[in-house]
C-alpha positions as CSV (number, residue, x, y, z in Angstrom):
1,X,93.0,-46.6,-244.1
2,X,91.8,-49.7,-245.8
3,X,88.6,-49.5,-244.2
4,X,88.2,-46.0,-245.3
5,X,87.9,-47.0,-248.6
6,X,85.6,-50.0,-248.0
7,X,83.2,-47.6,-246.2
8,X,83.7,-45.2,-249.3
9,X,83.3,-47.9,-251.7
10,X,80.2,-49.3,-249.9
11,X,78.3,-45.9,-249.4
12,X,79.1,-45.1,-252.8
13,X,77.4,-48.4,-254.1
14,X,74.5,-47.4,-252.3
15,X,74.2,-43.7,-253.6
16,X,75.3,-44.7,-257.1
17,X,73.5,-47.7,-258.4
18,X,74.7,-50.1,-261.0
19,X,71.3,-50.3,-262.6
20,X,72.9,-52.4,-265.3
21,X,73.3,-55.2,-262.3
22,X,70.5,-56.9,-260.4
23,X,70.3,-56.1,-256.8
24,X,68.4,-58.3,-253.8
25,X,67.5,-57.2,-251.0
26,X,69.4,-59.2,-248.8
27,X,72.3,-58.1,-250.6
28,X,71.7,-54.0,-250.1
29,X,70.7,-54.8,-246.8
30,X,74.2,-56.8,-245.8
31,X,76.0,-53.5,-247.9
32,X,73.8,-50.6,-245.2
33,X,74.6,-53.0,-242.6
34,X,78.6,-52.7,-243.5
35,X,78.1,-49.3,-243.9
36,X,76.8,-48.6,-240.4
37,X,79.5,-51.4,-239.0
38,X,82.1,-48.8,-240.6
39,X,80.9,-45.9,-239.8
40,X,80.5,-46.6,-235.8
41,X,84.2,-48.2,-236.1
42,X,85.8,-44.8,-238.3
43,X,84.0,-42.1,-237.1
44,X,86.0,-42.2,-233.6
45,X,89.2,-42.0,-236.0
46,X,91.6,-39.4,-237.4
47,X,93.4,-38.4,-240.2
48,X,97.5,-37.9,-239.4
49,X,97.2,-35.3,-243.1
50,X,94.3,-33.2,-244.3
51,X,94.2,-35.5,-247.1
52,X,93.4,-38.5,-245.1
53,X,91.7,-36.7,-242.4
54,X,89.3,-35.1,-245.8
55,X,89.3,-39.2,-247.1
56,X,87.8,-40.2,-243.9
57,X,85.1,-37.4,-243.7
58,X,84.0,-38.0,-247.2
59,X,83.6,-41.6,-246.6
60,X,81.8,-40.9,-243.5
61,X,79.8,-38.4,-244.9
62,X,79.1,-40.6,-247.3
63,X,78.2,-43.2,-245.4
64,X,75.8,-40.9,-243.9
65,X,73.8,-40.0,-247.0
66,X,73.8,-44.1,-247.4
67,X,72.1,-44.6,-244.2
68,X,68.5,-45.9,-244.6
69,X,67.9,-44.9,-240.7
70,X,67.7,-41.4,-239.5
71,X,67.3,-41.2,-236.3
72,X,68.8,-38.4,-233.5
73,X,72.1,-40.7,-233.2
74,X,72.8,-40.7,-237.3
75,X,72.0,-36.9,-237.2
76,X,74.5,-35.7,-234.6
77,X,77.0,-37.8,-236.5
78,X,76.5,-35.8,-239.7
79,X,76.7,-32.8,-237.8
80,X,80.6,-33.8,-236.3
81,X,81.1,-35.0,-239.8
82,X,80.0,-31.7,-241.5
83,X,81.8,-29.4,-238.5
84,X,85.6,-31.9,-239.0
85,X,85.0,-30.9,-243.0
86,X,84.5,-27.1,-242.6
87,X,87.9,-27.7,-239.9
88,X,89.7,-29.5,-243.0
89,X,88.3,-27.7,-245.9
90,X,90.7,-24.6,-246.1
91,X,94.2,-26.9,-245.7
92,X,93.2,-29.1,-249.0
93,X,93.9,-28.0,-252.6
94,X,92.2,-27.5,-254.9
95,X,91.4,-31.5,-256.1
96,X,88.8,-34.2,-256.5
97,X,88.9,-34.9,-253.1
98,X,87.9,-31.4,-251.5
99,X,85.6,-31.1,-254.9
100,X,84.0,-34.5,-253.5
101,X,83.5,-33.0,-249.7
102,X,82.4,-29.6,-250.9
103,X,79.3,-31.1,-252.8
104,X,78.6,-33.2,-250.3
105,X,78.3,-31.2,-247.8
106,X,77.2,-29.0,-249.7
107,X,74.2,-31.3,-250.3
108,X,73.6,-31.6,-246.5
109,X,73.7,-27.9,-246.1
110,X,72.8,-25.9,-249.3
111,X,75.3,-23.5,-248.5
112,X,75.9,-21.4,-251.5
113,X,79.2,-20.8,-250.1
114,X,80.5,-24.3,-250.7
115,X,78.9,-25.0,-254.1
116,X,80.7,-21.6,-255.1
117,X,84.0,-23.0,-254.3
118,X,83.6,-26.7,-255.6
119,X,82.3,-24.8,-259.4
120,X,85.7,-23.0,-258.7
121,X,87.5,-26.2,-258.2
122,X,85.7,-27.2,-261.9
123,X,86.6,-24.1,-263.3
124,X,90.5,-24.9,-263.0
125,X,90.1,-28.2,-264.6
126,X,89.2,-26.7,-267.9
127,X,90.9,-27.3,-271.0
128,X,90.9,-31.1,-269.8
129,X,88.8,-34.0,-270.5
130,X,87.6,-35.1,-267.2
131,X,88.0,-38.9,-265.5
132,X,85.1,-40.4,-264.6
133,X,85.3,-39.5,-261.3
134,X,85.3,-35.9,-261.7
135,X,82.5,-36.1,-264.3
136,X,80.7,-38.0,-261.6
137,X,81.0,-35.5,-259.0
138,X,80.6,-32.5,-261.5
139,X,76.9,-34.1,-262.1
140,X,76.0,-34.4,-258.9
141,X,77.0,-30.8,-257.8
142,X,74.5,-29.6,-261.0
143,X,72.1,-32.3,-259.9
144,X,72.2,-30.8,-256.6
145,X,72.1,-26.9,-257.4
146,X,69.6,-27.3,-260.7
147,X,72.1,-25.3,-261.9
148,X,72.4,-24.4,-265.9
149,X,75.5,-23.1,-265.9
150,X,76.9,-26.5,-265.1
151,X,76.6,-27.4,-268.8
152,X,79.8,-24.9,-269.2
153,X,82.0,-26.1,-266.6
């Protein structure tokens, strides 16, 4: 699943800037292009475990959100993204990962439904300090919902 994570770490290049680098347009342009390139290649793919199988559908989900085109083809492929998350959804724990696919799709959808269970997710890691990843993912679930009550969690 190496190219899993280089679609992951691609999209999430593009959807979370390094402002403290410069960026050229050529360079964003060769990263969307990779993106797509990975995306057409993965989304014919499966996971053999819900964890992989959630891996893959958050990096093409991801990869989605990336996408500077929208047109009918990019559309139906969120849609078989967002209906393979609801199918893996219920067999993942509680974790980053199903915190990760809840807000995004979550983000596509606004489905209260989905933001209620990824602030549950939060909820369990209290009493913790949070990795950066988590903190990342907590701010863009609040980002996401406007919601206040995301300064408690």
């Amino acid at each position: 699943m190496d190219k899993c994570k280089e679609l992951y770490d691609a999209a999430h290049r593009l959807l979370y800037p390094d402002f403290s680098q410069a960026y050229f347009d050529d360079d964003l342009t060769a990263l969307q292009r990779r993106v797509s390139e990975l995306s057409d290649e993965l989304i014919v793919r499966r996971g053999s475990t819900p964890e992989t199988e959630g891996a893959l559908c958050l990096a093409l989900l991801m990869g989605c959100c990336a996408s500077v085109c929208d047109d009918g083809a990019e559309t139906c492929r969120k849609q078989a993204v967002l209906d393979r998350i609801e199918r893996v959804l219920p067999k993942l724990p509680a974790s980053l990962l199903k915190c990760r696919l809840l807000t995004f799709a979550y983000g596509e959808v606004f489905d209260e439904r989905l933001a209620a269970e990824a602030l549950s997710v939060f909820r369990s890691w209290e009493g913790r300090p949070l990795s950066a990843e988590e903190t990342e993912i907590r701010e863009t679930l609040c980002e996401l919902m406007q919601y206040p009550v995301c300064e408690k969690i």
